[in-house]
PAKEFI-638732 format. One record per atom (N, C-alpha, C): residue in three letters; y, z, x. Coordinates in pm, whole numbers, padded with zeros to 5 digits, always signed. Atoms other than C-alpha are relative to their C-alpha. Example, Ala and Ser with C-alpha at 12.3 -4.5 7.8 and 13.67 -1.06 7.14 Angstrom:
// PAKEFI-638732
Ala-00119+00000+00089 Ala-00450+00780+01230 Ala+00120+00000+00090 Ser-00119-00006-00082 Ser-00106+00714+01367 Ser+00109+00073-00077 
// end
This chain:
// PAKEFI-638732
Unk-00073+00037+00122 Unk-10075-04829-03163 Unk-00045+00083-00119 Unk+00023-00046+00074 Unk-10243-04593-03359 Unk+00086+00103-00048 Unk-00166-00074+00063 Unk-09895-04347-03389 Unk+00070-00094-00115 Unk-00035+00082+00014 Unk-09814-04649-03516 Unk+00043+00020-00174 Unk+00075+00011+00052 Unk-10036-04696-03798 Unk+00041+00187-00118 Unk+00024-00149+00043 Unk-09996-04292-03873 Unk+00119-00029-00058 Unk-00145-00060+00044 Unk-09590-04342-03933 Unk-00006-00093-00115 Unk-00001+00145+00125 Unk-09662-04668-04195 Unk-00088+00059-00099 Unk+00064-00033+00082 Unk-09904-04514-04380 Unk+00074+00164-00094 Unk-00044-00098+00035 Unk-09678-04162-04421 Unk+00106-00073-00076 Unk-00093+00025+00068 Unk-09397-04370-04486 Unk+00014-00041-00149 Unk+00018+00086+00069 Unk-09547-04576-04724 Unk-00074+00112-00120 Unk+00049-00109+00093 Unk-09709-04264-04952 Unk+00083+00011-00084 Unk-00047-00017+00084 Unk-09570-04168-05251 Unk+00034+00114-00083 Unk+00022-00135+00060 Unk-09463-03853-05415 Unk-00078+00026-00091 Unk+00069-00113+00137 Unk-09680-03635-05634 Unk+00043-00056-00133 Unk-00064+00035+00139 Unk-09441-03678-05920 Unk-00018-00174-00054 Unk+00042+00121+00038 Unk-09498-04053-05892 Unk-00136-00073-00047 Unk+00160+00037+00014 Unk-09855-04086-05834 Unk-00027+00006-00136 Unk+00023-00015+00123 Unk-09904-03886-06141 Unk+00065-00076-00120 Unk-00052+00058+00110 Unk-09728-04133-06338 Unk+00023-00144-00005 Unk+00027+00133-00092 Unk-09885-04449-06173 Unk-00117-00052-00122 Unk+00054+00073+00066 Unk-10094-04570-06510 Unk+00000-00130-00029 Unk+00029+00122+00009 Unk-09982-04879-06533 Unk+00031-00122+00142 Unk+00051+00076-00132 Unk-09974-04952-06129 Unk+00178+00039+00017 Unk-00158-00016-00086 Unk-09629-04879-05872 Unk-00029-00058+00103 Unk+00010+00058-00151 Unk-09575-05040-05598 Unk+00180+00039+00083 Unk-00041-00048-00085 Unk-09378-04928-05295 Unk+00062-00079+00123 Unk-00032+00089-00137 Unk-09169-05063-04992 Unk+00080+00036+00128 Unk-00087-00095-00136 Unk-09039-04926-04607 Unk+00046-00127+00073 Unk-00042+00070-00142 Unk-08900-05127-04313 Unk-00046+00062+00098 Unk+00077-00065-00084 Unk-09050-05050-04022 Unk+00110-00057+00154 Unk-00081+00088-00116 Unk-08757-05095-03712 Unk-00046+00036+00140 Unk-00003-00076-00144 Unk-08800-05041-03346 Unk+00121+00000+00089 Unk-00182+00000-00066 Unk-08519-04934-03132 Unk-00057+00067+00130 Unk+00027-00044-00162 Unk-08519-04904-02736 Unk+00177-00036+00071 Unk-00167-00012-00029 Unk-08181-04838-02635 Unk+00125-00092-00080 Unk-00047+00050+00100 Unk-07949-05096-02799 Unk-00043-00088-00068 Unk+00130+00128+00090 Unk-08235-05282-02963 Unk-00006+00097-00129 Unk+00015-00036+00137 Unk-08252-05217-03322 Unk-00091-00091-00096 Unk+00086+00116+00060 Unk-08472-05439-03472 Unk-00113+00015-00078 Unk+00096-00044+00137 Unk-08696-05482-03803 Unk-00147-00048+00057 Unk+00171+00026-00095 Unk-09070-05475-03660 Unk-00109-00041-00142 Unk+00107+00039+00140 Unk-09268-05507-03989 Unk+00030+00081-00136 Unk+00030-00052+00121 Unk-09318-05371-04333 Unk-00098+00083-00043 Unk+00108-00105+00047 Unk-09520-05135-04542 Unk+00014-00038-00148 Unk+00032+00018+00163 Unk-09640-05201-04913 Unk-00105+00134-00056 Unk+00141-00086+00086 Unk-09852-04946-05121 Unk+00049-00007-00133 Unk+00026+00015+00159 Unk-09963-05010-05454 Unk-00110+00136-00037 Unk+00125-00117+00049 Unk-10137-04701-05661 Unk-00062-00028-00113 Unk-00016+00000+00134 Unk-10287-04711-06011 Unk-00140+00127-00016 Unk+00131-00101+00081 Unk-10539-04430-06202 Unk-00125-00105-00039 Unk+00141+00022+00006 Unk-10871-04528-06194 Unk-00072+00062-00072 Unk+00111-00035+00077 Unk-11001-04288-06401 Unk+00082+00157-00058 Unk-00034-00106+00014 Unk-10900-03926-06558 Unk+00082+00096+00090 Unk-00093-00093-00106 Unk-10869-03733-06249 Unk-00005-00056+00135 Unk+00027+00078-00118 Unk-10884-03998-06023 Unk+00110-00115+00040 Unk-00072+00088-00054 Unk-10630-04232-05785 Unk-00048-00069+00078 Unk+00044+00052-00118 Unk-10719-04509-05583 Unk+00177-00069+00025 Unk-00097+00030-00101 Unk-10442-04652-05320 Unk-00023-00071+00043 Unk+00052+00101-00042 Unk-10435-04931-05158 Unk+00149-00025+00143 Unk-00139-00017-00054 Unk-10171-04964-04845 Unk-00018-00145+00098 Unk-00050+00096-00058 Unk-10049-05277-04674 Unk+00086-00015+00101 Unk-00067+00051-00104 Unk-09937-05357-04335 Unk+00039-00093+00090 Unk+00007+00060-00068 Unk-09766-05584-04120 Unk+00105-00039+00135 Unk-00105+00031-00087 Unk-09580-05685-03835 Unk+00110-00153-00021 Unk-00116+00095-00001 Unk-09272-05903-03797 Unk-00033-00146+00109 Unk+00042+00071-00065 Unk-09338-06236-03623 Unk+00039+00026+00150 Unk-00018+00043-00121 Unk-09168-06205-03324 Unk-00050+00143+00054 Unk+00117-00119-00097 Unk-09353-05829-03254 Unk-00141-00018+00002 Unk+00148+00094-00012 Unk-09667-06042-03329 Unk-00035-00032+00188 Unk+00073+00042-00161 Unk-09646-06158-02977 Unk-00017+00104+00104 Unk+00060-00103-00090 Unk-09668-05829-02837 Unk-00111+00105-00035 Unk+00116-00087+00069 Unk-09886-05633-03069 Unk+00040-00052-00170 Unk+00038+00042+00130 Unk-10003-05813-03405 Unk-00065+00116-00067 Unk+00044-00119+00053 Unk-10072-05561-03652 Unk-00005-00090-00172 Unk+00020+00109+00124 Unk-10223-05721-03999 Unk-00118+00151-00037 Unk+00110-00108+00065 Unk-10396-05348-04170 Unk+00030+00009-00125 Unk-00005-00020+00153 Unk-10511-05270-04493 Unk-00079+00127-00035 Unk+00066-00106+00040 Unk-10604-04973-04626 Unk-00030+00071-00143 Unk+00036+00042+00136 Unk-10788-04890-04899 Unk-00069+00187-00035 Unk-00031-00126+00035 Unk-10822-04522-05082 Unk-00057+00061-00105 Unk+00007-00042+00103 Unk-10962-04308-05334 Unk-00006+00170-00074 Unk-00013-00129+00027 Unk-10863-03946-05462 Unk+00022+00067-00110 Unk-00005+00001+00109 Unk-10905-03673-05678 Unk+00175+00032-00032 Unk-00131-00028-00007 Unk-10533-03640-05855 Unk+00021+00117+00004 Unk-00057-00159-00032 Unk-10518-03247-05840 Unk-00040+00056+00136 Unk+00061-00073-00128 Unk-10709-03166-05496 Unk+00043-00074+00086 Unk+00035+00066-00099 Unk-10661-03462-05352 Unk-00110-00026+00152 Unk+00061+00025-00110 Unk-10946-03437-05178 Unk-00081-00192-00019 Unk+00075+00107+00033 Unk-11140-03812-05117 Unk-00082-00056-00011 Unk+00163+00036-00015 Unk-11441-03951-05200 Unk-00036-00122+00058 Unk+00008+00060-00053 Unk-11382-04274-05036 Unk+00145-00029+00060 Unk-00125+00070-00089 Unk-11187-04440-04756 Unk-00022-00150+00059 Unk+00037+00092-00095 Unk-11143-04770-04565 Unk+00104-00066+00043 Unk-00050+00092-00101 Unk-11007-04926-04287 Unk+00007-00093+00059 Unk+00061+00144-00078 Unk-10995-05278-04230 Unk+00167-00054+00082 Unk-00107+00023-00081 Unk-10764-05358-03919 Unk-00003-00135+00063 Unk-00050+00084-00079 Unk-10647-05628-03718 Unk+00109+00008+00114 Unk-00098+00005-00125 Unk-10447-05549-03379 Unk+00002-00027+00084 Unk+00025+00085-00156 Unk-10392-05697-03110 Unk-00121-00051+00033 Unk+00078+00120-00035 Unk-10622-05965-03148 Unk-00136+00116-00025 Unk+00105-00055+00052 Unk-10894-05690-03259 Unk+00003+00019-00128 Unk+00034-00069+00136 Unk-11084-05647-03567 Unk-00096+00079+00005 Unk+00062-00105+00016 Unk-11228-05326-03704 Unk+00002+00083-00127 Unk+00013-00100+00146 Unk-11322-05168-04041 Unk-00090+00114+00002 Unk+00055-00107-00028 Unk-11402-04828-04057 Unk+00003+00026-00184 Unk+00060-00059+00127 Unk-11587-04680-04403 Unk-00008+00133-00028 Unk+00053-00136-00014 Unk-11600-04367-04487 Unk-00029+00099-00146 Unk+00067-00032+00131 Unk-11810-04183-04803 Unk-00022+00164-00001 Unk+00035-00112-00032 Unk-11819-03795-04872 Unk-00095+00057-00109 Unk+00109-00073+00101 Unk-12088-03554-05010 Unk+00079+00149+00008 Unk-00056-00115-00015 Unk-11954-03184-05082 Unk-00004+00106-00099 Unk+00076-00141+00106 Unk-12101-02855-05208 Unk+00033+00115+00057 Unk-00064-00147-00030 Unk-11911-02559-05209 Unk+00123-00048+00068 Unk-00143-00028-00093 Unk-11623-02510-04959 Unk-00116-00132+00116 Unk+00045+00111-00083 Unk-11861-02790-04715 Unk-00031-00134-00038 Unk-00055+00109+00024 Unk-11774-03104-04642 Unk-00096-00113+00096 Unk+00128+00064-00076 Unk-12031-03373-04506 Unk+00027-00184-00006 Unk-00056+00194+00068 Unk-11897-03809-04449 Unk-00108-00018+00071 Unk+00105+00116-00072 Unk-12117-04103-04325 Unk+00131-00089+00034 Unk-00064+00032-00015 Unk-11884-04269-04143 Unk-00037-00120+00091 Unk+00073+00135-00005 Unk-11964-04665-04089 Unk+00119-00079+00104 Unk-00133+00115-00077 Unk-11750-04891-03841 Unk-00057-00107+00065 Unk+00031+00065-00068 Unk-11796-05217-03750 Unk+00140-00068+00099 Unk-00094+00004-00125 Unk-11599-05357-03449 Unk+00001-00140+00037 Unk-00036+00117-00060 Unk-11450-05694-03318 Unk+00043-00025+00148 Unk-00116-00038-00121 Unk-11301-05687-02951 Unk+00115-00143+00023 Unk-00051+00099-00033 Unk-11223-06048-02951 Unk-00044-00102-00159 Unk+00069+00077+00123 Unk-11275-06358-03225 Unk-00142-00077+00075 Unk+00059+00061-00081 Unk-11480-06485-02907 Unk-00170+00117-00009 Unk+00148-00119+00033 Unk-11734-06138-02951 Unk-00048+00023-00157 Unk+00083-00055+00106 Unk-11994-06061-03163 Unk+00077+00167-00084 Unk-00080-00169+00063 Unk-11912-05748-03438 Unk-00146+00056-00006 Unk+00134-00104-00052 Unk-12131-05427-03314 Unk+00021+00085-00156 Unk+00004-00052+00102 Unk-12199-05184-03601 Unk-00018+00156+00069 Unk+00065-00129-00046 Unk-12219-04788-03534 Unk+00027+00089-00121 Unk-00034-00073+00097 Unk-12262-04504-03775 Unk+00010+00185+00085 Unk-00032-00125-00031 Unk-12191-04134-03753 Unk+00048+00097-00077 Unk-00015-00111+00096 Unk-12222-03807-03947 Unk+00083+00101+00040 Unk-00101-00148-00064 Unk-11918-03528-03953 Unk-00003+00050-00083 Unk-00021-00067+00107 Unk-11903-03238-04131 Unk+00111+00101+00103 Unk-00149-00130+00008 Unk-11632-02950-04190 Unk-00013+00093-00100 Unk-00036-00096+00082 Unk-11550-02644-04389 Unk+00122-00006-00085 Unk-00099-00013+00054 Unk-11282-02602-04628 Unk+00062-00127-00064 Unk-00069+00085+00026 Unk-10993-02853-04733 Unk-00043-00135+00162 Unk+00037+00122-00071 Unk-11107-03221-04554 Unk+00028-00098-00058 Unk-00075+00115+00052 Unk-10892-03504-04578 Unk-00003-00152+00100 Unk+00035+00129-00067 Unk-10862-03866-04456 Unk+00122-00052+00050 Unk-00079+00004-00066 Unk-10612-04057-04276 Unk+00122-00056-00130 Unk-00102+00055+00106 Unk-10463-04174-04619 Unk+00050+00135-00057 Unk-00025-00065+00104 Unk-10496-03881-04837 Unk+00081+00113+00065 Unk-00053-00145-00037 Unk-10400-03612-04610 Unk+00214-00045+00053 Unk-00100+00068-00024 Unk-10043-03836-04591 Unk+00063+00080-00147 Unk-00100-00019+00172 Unk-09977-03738-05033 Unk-00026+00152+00023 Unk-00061-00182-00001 Unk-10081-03338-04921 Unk+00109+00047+00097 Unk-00116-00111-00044 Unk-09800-03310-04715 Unk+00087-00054-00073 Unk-00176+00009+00116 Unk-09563-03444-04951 Unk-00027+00157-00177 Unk+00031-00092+00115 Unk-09755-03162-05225 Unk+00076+00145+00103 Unk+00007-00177-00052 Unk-09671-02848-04976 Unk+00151+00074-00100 Unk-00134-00070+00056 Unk-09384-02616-05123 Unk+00088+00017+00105 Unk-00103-00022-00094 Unk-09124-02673-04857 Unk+00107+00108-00038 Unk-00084-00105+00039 Unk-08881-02460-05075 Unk+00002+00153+00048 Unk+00046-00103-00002 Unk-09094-02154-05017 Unk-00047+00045+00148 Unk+00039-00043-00160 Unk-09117-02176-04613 Unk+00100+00035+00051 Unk-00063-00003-00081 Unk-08953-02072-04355 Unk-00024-00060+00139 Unk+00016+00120-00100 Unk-08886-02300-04056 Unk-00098+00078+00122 Unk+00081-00033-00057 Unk-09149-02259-03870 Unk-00155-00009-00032 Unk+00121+00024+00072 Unk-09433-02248-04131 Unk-00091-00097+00103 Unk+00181+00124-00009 Unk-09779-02423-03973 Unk-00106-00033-00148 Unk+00108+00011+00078 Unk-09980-02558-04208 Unk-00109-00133+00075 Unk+00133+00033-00043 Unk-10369-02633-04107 Unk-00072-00094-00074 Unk+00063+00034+00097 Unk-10596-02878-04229 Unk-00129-00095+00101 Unk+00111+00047-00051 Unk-10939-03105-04115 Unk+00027-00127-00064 Unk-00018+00168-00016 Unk-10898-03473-04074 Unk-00172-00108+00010 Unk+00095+00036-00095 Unk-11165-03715-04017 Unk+00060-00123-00026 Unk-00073+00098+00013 Unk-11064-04043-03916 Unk-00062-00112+00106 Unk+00108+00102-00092 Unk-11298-04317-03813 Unk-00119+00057-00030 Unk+00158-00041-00068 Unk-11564-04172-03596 Unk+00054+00173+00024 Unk-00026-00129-00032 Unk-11369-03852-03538 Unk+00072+00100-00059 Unk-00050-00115+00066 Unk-11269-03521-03639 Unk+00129+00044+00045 Unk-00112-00041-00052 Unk-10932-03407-03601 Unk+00044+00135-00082 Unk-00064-00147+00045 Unk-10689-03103-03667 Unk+00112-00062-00025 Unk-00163+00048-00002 Unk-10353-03188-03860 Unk+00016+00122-00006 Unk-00100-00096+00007 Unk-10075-02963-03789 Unk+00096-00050-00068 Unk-00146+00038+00047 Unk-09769-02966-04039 Unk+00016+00114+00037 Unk-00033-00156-00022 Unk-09518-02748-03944 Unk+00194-00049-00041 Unk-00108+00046+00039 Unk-09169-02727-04126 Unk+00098+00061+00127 Unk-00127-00032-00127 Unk-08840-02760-03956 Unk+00091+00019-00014 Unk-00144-00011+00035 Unk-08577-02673-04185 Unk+00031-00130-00098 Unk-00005+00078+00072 Unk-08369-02845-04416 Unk+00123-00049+00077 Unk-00087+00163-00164 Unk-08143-03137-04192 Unk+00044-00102-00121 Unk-00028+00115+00095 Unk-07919-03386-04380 Unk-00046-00152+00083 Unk+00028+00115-00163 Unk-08018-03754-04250 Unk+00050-00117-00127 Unk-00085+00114+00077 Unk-07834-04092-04355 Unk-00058-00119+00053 Unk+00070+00151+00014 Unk-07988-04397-04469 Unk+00096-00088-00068 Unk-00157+00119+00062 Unk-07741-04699-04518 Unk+00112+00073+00040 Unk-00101-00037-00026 Unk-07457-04585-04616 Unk-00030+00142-00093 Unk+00040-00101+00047 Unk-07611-04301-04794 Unk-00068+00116+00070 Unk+00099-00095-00036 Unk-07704-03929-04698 Unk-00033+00098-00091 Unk+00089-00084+00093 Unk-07963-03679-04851 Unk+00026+00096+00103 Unk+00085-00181-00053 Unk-08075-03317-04818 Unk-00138-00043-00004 Unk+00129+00024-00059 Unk-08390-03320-04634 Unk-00066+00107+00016 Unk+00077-00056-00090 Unk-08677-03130-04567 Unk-00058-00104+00104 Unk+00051+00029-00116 Unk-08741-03167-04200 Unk-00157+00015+00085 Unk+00094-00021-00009 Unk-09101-03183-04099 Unk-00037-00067+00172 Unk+00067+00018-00148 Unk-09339-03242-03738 Unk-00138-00020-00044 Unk+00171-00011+00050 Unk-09711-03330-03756 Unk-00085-00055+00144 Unk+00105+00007-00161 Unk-09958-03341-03467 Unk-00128-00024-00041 Unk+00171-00007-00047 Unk-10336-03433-03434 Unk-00089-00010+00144 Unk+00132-00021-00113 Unk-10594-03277-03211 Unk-00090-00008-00030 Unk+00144-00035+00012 Unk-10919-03294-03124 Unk-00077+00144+00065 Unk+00052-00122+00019 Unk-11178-03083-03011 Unk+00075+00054+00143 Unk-00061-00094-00077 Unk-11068-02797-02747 Unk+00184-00010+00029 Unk-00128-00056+00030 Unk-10693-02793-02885 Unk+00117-00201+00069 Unk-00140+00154-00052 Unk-10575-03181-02730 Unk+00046-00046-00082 Unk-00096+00089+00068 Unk-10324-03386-02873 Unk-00063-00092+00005 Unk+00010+00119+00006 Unk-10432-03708-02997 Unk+00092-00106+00003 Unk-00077+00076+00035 Unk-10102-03824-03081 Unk+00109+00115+00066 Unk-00074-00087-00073 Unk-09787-03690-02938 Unk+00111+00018-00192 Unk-00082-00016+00118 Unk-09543-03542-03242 Unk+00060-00073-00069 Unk-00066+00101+00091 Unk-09407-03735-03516 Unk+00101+00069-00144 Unk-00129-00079+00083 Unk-09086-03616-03747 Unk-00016-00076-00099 Unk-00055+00043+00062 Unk-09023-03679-04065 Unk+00136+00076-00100 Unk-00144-00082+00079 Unk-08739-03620-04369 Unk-00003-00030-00121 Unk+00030+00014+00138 Unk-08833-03573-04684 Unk+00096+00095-00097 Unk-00142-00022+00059 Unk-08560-03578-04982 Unk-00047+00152-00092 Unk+00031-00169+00065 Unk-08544-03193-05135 Unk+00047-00017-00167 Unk+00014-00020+00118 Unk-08484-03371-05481 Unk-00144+00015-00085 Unk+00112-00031+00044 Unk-08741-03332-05734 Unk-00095-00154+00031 Unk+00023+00097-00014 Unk-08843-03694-05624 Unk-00083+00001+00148 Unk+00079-00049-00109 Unk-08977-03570-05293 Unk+00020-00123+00087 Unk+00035+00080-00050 Unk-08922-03873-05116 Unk+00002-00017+00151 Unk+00014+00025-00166 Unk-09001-03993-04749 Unk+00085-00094+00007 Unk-00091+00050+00003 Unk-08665-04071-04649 Unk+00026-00086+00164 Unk-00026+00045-00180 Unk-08713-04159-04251 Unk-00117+00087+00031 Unk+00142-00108-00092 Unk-09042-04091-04035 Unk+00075-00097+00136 Unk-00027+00033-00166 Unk-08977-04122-03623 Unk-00136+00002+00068 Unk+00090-00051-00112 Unk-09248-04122-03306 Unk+00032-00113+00055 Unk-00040+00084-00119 Unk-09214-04259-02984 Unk-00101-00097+00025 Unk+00067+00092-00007 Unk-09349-04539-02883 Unk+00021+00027+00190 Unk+00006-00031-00134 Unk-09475-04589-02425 Unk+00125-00070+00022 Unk-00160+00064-00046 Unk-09124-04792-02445 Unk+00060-00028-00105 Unk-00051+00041+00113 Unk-08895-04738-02702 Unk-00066+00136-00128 Unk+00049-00132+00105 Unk-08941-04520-03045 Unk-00011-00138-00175 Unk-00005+00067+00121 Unk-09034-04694-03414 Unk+00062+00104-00128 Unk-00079-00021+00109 Unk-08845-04590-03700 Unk-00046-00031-00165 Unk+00071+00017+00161 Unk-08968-04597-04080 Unk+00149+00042-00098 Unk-00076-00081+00152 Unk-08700-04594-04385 Unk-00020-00074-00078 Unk-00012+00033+00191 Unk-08684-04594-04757 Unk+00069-00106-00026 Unk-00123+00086+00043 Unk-08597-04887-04883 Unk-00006+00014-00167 Unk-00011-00039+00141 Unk-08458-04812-05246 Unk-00032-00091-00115 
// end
């Protein structure tokens, strides 16, 4: 369920142009449907609230949940919690406090960073059951360059200059997420009209992948369609689900 998790938190991001103009707090809202052949159906929600914390600073806060009756197959009750700078977006804190399928698990994560290197402490404690004890483990990752988190690196792909690519563009970047290090791939796909309601936009079309180490997929591809006004918005994210595919749109 962690594709899951990846399409609620993209959906639920906010453009650039907004963030920056989040002083006195925005709040945000998606539908989250799943569809398996003629099943169409609203699976949960997405909330994110932003506000400025400080000069050059955003914290985020994102809200998830499932719909009662996908409760009985996978309960999903996450919260996620955020803090970045507003021009780099890079983050100096993260956290993850989950609930799925009958597990709980909050993952912490704190960075130090001098020069172009990038160095977290990354804290998780773990539930498997309400019946088990919660284990604690820690673990140090470092990286080079641009290093982002599973929130922040969601508002740099809404910053890229889609205007200025050509379909095909990759863009590279260093993840860490939990306990582990990953590789996001964006890679544009053109500009694709796509219709929400009874309404359709001009889209940039986008793909995003994470691997780990020696080039695997963690996640299998995930699309989205972001609006080519100056509003940038995340108009529809897709990925498949082992039966069935979940669906993310804008609700206006």
């Amino acid at each position: 369920m962690r594709k899951l998790l990846f399409i609620l938190i993209f959906a639920a991001s906010l453009s650039l142009q907004c963030v920056a103009q989040v002083a006195a707090g925005e709040s945000i809202n998606y539908r989250v449907m799943y569809k398996w052949g003629l099943v169409n159906k609203k699976a949960g929600m997405v909330n994110l609230s932003t506000h400025r914390s400080g000069a050059a600073t955003i914290d985020a806060k994102l809200v998830a949940r499932s719909e009662k009756w996908a409760d009985a197959f996978y309960a999903v009750r996450d919260t996620l919690l955020g803090s970045m700078n507003i021009s780099t977006l890079e983050p100096s804190y993260y956290e993850k406090i989950s609930h799925e399928g009958g597990e709980y698990k909050r993952d912490l994560i704190t960075y130090t960073r001098s020069g172009n290197h990038v160095s977290a402490n990354c804290q998780r404690w773990k539930q498997k059951s309400k019946k088990d004890e919660i284990t604690y483990s820690e673990k140090h990752l470092e990286a080079e360059g641009l290093t982002l988190d599973m929130l922040s690196s969601f508002y740099f792909m809404r910053s890229l200059d889609y205007r200025a690519m050509k379909p095909g563009k990759r863009t590279e970047l260093t993840v860490f997420s939990g306990k582990r290090k990953e590789q996001l791939t964006i890679t544009y796909q053109g500009v694709e009209n796509v219709k929400i309601g009874d309404t359709e936009y001009s889209s940039y079309k986008i793909s995003f992948t994470f691997t780990g180490e020696g080039g695997k997929k963690t996640s299998d591809d995930m699309e989205a369609w972001i609006s080519t006004d100056s509003n940038r918005i995340p108009l529809k994210l897709e990925g498949k689900l082992p039966v069935g595919k979940v669906q993310c749109f804008y609700v206006k």
